[in-house]
N, C-alpha and C positions, 0 to 999 in steps of 0.2 A: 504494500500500500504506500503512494507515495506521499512523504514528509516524514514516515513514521517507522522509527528500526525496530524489529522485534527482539535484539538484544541489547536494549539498552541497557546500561550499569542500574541496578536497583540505588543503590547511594549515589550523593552527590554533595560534592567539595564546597559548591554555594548554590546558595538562593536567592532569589529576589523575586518580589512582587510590584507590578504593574497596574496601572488602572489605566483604561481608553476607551475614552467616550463616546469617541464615532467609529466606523465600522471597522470590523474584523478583517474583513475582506482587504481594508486599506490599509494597515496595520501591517499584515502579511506580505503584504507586493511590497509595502515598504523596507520588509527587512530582507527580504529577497533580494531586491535592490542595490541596499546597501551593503550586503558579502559579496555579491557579484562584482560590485567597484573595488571593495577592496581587496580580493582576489586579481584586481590590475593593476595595484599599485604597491611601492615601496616606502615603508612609514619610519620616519625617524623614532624609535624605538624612546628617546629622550621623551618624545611630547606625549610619551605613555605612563612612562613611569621616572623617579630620579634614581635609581639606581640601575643607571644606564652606563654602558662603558661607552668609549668618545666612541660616533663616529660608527656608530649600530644600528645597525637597520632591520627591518622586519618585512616579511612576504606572508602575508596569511594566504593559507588557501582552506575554504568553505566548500562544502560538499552537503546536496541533498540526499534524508535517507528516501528510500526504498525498498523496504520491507527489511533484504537482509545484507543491503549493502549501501554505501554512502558513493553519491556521484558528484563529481567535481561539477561547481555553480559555474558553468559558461554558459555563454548567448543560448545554445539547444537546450540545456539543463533548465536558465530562466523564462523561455517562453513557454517550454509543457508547464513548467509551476505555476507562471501567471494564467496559462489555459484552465489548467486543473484551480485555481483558485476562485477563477471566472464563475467556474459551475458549481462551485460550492467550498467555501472557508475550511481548513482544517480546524479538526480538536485538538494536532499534536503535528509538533514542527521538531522532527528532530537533525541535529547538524554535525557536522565533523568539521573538527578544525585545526589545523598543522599551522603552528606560526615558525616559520621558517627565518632563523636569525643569519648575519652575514656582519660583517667590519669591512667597511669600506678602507683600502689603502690607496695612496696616492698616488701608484702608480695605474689605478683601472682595477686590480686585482683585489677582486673579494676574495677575503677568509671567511668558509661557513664557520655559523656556532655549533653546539645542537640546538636540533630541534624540541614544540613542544605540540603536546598532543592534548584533545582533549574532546569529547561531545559537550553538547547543549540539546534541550528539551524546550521547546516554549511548548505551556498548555494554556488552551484559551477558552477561557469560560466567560461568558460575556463580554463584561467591561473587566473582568481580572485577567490577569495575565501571568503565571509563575514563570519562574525561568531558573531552571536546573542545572548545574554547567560539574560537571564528570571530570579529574583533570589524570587523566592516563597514563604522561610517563612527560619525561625532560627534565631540561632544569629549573624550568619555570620563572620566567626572567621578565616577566609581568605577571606582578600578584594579580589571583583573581576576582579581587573587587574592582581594580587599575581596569581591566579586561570585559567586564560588564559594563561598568559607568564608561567605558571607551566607546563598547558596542553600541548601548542608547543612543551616546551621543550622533555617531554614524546613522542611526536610523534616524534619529529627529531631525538630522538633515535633510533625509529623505521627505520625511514628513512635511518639512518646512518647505522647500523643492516644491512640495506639489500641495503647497498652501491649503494642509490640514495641523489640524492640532498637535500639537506632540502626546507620546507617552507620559504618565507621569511614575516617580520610583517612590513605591510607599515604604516598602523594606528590603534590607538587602543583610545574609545573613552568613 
């Protein structure tokens, strides 16, 4: 079923709850949106978190499930999603996500870091919204509070983009 892994971790590393007032539907394509951008770009790892070494950078790449495997969030992956959203909202948005670190040197040549791994769960029950985030294996070189209040932010762009509301963050745990 797509959005939804059937093995997803029973525990999870954090929590946070959401409230959104206007649709589901737009919510969704929102956050779709915004991993499929950042899945194109390379983010100074600094404006993530301060214990950042100089000059690190970050590659996330986002992946939809389906059923019992996660697809990487490109242009084909984000139009069946936004098709399939079209005809009906999910109750469960599950994601895979590899933040792929790198040191930029001077002369062109990146040094990889490790990497870090991790799922997310959004469940959407009306205007609530939990969000369960898994964190699998790495060094973990953005705590995961840094990594939620990041991802909001990226989606409330979206949001704002296409001049709706934002989310709001009631708890995070």
């Amino acid at each position: 079923m797509l959005g939804r892994y059937d093995e997803f971790p029973t525990s999870a590393s954090r929590f946070a709850q959401f409230v959104y007032l206007d649709s589901v539907h737009k919510l969704q394509a929102a956050i779709a949106q915004a991993m499929y951008k950042l899945n194109q770009q390379p983010i100074n790892l600094a404006s993530l978190t301060t214990a950042s070494p100089p000059n690190c950078y970050v590659n996330f790449e986002f992946g939809i499930a389906d059923t019992d495997a996660f697809y990487y969030l490109d242009q084909e992956q984000l139009n069946a999603l936004e098709k399939a959203l079209k005809a009906q909202p999910l109750a469960i948005l599950d994601v895979f996500c590899a933040a792929r670190y790198y040191v930029r040197k001077e002369k062109g040549k990146n040094r990889p870091l490790p990497f870090d791994y991790s799922v997310l769960r959004f469940i959407f029950e009306n205007e609530d919204i939990e969000l369960l985030l898994h964190y699998i294996r790495g060094n973990q070189r953005i705590p995961r509070k840094d990594f939620i209040l990041f991802l909001k932010n990226q989606i409330d762009k979206e949001l704002i983009e296409k001049q709706l509301e934002t989310w709001t963050l009631k708890s995070l745990f």
